[in-house]
Each structure stands twice: as structure tokens, then as C-alpha cells.
C-alpha positions as CSV (number, residue, x, y, z in Angstrom):
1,X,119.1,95.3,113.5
2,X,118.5,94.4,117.2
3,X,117.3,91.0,118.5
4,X,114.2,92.8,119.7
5,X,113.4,94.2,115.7
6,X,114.2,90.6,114.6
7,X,112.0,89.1,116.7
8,X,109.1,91.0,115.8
9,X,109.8,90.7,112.4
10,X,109.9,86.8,112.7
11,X,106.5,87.1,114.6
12,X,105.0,89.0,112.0
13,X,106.2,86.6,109.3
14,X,105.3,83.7,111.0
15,X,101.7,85.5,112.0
16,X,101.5,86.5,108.0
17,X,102.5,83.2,106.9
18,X,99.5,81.2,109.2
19,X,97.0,83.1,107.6
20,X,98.5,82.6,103.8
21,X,98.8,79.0,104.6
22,X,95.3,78.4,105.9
23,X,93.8,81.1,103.1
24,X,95.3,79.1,100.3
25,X,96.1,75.3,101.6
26,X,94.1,74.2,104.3
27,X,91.9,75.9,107.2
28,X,94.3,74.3,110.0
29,X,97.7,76.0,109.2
30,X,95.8,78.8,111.6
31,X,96.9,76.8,114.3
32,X,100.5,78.6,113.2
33,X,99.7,81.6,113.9
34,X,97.9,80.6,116.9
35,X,100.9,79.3,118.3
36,X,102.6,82.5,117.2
37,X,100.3,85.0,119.2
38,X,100.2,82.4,122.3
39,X,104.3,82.2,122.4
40,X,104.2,86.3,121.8
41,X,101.7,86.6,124.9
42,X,104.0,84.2,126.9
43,X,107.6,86.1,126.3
44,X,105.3,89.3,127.0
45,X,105.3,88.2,130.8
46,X,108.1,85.7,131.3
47,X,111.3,87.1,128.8
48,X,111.5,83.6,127.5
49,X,111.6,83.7,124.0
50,X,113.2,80.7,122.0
51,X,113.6,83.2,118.8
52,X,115.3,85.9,120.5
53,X,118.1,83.0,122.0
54,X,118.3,81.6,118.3
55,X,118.6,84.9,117.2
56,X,121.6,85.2,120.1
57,X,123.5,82.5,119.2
58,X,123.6,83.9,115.6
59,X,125.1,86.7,116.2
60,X,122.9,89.7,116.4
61,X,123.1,92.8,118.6
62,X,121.2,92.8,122.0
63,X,118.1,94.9,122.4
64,X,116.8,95.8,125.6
65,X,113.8,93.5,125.5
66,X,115.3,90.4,125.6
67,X,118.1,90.5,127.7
């Protein structure tokens, strides 16, 4: 798997896990996957994405997204 599929799958979890949290525990938690969607907007137009670099540092392949 490429940093670029890991990314989006972390996005996705994250994204899924907002809304579970603020279905089941409290309304706020939405505010996770706010800041999900806003940080997947950013990287959109700048490359800067602190998952792909963690994601880097770990050990998994390049993709061509996040170079």
C-alpha cells in the first residue's frame, strides 16, 4: 500500500469515526471530522500533509501525491 492509499484510508477513518463519535457520545466530536475535511482541503492545494510524513517516517512506499 502507498502513502497516498494510506492516507486516504486514515481520512476516511478519521471522517467515519467523527460522525460515530458525535452519533453515539456527544454532538461536538463533529468538530473531528471537521478538522479532517479542512486538513484534506488544505493538502489538496499545498502537499502538506502531517499523515502522509508520519506515514513516511514509518516506512511505507511513496505514492505520487505526496512526494
Amino acid at each position: 500500500m502507498t502513502v497516498d492509499r494510506m492516507v486516504l484510508a486514515f481520512a476516511g477513518f478519521v471522517v467515519l469515526l467523527g460522525v460515530g463519535l458525535a452519533h453515539f457520545v456527544h454532538p461536538w466530536w463533529i468538530g473531528l471530522s471537521i478538522f479532517a475535511g479542512l486538513n484534506m482541503i488544505q493538502a489538496a492545494f499545498t502537499g502538506f500533509c502531517p499523515a502522509a510524513m508520519i506515514f513516511k517516517k514509518l516506512g511505507v512506499k511513496p505514492g505520487v501525491a505526496f512526494r
